[in-house]
C-alpha positions as CSV (number, residue, x, y, z in Angstrom):
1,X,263.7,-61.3,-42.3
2,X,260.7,-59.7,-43.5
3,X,257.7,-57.3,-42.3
4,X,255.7,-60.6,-40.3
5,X,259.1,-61.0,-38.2
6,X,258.2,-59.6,-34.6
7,X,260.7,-56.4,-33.8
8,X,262.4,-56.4,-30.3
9,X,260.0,-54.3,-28.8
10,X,256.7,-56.4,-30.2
11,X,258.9,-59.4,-28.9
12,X,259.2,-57.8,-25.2
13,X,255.3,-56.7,-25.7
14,X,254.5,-60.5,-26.6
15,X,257.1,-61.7,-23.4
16,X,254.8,-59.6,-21.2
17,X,251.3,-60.7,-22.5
18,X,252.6,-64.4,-22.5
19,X,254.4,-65.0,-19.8
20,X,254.1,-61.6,-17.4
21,X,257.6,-60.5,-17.9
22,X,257.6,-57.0,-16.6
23,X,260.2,-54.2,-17.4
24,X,260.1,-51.3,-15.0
25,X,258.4,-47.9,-16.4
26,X,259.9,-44.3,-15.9
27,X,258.5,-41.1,-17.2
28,X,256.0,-43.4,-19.6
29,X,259.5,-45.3,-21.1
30,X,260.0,-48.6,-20.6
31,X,263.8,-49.0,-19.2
32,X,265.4,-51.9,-20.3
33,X,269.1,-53.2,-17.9
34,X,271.4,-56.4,-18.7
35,X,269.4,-58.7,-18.5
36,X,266.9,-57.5,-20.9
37,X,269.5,-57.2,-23.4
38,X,270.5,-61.0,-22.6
39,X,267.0,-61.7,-23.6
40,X,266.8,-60.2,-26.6
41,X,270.3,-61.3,-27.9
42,X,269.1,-64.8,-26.9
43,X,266.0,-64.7,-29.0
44,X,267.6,-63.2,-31.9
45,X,269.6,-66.6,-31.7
46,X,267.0,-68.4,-31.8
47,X,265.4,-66.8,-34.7
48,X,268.5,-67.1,-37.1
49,X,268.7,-70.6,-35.8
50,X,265.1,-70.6,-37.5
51,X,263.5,-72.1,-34.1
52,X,259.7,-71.0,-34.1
53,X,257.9,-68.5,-31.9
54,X,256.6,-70.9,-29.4
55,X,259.6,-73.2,-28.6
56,X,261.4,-69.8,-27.9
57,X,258.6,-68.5,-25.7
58,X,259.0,-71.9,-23.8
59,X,263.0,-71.1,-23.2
60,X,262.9,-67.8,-22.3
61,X,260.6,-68.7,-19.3
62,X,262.9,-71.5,-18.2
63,X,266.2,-69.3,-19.0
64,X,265.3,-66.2,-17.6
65,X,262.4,-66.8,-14.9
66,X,263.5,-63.3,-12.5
67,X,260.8,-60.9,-14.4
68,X,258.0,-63.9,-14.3
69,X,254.5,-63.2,-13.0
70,X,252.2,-67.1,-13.2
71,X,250.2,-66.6,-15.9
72,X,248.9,-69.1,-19.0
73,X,250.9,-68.6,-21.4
74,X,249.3,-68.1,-25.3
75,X,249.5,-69.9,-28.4
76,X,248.3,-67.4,-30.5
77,X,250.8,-64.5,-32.1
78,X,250.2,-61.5,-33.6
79,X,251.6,-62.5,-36.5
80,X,250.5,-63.0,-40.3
81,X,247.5,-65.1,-41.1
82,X,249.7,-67.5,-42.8
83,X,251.8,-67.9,-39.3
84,X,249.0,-68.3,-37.3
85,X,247.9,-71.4,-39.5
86,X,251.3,-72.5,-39.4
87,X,251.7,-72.6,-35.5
88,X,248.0,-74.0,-35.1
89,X,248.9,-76.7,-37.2
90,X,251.7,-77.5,-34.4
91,X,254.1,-76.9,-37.1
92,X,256.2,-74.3,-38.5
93,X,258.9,-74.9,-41.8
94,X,261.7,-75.8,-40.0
95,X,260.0,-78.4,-37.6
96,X,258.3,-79.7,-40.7
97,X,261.7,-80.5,-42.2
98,X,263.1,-82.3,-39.5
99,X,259.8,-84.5,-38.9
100,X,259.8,-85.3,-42.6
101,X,263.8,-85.5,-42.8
102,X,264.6,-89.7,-42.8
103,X,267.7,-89.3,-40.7
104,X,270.5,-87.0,-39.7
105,X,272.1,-87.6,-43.2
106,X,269.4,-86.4,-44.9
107,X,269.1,-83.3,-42.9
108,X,272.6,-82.8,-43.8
109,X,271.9,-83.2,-46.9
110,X,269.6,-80.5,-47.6
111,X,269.0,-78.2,-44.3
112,X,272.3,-75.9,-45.0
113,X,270.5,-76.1,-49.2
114,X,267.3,-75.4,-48.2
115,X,268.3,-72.1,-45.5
116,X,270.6,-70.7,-48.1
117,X,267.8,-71.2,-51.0
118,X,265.6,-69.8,-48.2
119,X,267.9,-66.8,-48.0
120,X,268.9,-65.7,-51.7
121,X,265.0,-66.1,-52.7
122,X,264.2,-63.9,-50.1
123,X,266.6,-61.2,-51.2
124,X,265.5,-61.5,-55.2
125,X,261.9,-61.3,-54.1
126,X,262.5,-58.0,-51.4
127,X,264.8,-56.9,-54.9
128,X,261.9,-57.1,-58.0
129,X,259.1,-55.9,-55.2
130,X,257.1,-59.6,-54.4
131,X,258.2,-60.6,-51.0
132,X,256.1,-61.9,-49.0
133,X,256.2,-64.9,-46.4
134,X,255.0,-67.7,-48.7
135,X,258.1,-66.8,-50.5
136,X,260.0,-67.5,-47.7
137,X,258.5,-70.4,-46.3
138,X,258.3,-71.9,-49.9
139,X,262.0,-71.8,-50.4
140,X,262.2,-73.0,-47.2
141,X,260.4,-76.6,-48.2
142,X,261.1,-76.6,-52.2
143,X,262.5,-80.0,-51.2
144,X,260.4,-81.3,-48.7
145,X,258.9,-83.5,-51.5
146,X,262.4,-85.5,-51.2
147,X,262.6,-86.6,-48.0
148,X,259.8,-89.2,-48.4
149,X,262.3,-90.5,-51.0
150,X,264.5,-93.6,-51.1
151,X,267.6,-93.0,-50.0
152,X,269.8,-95.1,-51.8
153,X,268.3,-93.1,-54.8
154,X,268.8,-89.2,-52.6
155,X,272.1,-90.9,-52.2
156,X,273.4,-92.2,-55.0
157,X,277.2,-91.9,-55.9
158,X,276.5,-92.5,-59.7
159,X,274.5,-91.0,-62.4
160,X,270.7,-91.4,-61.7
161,X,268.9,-93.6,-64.4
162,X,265.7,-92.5,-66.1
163,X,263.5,-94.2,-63.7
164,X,265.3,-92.7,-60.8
165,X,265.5,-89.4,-62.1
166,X,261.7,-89.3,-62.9
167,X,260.9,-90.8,-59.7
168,X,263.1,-87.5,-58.3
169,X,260.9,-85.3,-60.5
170,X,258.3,-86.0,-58.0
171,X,259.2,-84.5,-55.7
172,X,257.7,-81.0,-56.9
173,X,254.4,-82.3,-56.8
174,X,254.7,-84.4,-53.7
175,X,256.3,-80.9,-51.7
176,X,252.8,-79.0,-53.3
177,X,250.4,-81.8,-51.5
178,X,252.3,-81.8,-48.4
179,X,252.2,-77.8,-47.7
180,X,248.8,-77.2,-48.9
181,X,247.2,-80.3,-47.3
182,X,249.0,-80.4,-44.0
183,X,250.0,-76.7,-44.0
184,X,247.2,-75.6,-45.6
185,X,249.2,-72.6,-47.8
186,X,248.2,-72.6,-51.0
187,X,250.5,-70.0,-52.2
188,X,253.3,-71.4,-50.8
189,X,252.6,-74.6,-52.4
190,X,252.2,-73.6,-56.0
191,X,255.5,-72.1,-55.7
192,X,257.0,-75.4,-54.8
193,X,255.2,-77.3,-57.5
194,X,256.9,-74.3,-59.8
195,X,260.5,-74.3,-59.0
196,X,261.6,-77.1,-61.7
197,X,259.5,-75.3,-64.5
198,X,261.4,-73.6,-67.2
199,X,261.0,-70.7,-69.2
200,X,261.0,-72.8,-72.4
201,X,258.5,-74.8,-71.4
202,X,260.3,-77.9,-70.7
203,X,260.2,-78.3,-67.4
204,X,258.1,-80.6,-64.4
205,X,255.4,-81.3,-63.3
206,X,253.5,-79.3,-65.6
207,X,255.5,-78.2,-68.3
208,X,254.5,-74.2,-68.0
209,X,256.0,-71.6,-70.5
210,X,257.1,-68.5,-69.6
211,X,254.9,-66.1,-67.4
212,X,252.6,-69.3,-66.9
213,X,255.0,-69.5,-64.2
214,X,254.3,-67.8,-61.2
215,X,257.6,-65.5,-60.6
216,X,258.2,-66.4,-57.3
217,X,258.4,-70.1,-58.9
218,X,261.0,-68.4,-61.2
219,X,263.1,-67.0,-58.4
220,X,263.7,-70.1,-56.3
221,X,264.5,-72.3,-59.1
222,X,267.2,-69.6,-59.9
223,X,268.4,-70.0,-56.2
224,X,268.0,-73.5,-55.8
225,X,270.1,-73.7,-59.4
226,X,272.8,-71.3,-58.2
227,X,273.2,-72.6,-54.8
228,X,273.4,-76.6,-56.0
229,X,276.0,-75.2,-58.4
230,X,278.4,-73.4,-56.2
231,X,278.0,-75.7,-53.0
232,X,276.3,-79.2,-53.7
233,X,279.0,-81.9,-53.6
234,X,276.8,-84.3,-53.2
235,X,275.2,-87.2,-55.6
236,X,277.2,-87.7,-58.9
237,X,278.9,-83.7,-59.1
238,X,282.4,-84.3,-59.4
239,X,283.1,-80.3,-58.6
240,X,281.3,-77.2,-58.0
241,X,281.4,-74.1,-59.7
242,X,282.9,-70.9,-58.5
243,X,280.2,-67.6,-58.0
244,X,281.5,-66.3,-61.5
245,X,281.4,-70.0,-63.1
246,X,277.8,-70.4,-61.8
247,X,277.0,-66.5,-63.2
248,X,277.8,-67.4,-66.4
249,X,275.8,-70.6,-66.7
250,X,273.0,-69.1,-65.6
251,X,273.3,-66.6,-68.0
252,X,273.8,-69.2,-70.6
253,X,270.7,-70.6,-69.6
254,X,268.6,-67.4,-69.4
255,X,265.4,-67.3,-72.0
256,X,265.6,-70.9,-71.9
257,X,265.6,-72.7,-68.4
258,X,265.4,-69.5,-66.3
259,X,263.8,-66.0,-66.2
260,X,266.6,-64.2,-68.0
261,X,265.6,-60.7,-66.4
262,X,265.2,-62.2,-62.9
263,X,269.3,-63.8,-63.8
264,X,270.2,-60.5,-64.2
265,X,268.9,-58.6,-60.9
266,X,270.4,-62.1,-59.2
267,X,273.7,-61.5,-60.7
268,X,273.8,-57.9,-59.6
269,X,272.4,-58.8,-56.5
270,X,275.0,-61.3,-55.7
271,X,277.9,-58.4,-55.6
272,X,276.5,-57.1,-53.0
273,X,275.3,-59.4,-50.9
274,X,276.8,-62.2,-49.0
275,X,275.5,-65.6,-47.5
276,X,275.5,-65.9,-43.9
277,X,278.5,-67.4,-42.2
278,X,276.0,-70.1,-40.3
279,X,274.4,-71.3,-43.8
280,X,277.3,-72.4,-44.8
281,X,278.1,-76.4,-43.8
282,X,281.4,-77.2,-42.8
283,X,282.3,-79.6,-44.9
């Protein structure tokens, strides 16, 4: 999912350093049997299933102990700077939103949301050339500010009065304090404090016009738009919107709520590309 993502090999390199897991050697290859490949699908799993680098590390050892020499097994990846802070923290995204998360209903509520936001912002950034994992872990959260919220208000059948809905609008700014302070990602957290701003300066928390708006701010409140529109039947929506309904509101809205050139590489973007099967709650 992006250049910070360990490859297979990096992943048996990493198995080896960790945990002693030795793969026999001939004529200076490494040759890999079955059971290697067993490993390998199984951490791939785990990976989609968003589970972080250490919790798989653990359940490889105790899933596949044959290749195991004793040895202390590391914390510390080689991975991006903003992954080791994350795992020395003692928490990654995904384990942040479920310790946040009130209850099962409210990881219903928004895990399937916040993986699919996670996803398309991904794909727009890799698209206008400004990927990078902040991105990614910033879609991630962009609601993390709402699970410290009531839930009869998250909850709510009807329309949500103007107390509510400012007391909702938080949320942006409470998701900003709760990255950078306990995740200490700065980037990361000004793109969650961005993702209800709008191009015509209307928007929340702080009401930034335009290019005031850091673009990858711009991309996930596209996402998070699009996706609430085609799959959220929850709150007060009555229906949601097919793929070409929700293109043309977004389109409607472009130059005024959203980065009109970013709706258009979205829109093309969205021909070719599909949502994963798994991001998809049954409902």
């Amino acid at each position: 999912m992006g250049k910070n993502i360990l490859s297979v090999e990096q992943w048996f390199n990493e198995l080896e350093k960790k945990l002693g897991y030795s793969i026999p050697v001939e004529n200076d290859e490494k040759v890999f049997d079955e059971e290697d490949l067993k490993v390998a699908t199984f951490i791939a799993q785990k990976r989609e299933e968003r589970m972080p680098f250490s919790e798989i590390i653990n359940q490889v050892k105790e899933r596949f102990p044959l290749r195991h020499e004793e040895v202390e097994v590391e914390t510390d990846f080689n991975s991006s700077e903003e992954e080791k802070t994350l795992y020395s923290s003692g928490h990654d995204p995904e384990n942040l939103f479920y310790e946040i998360a009130q209850d099962n209903k409210i990881i219903q509520m928004f895990k399937y949301h916040c993986l699919r936001v996670m996803f398309l912002s991904s794909t727009l950034a890799k698209r206008v050339d400004c990927y990078n994992e902040d991105i990614r872990i910033a879609a991630m959260l962009h609601d993390i500010g709402k699970m410290g919220l009531s839930k009869d208000i998250l909850m709510k059948s009807d329309k949500l009065t103007e107390l509510e809905f400012t007391i909702v609008q938080s949320h942006s700014h409470i998701g900003n304090v709760i990255v950078r302070k306990h995740l200490g990602l700065t980037n990361a957290a000004r793109y969650i404090r961005d993702h209800h701003e709008r191009w015509d300066g209307t928007g929340y928390p702080r009401r930034l016009l335009g290019d005031e708006i850091t673009v990858q701010g711009r991309i996930i409140s596209i996402c998070d738009a699009f996706d609430t529109m085609v799959f959220d039947h929850g709150t007060y929506k009555k229906y949601t919107l097919s793929y070409e309904e929700a293109f043309k509101e977004l389109e409607r809205c472009a130059w005024k709520q959203f980065d009109g050139n970013l709706v258009k590489v979205f829109i093309d973007m969205m021909e070719v590309v599909k949502i994963p099967d798994y991001m998809i709650q049954e409902l």
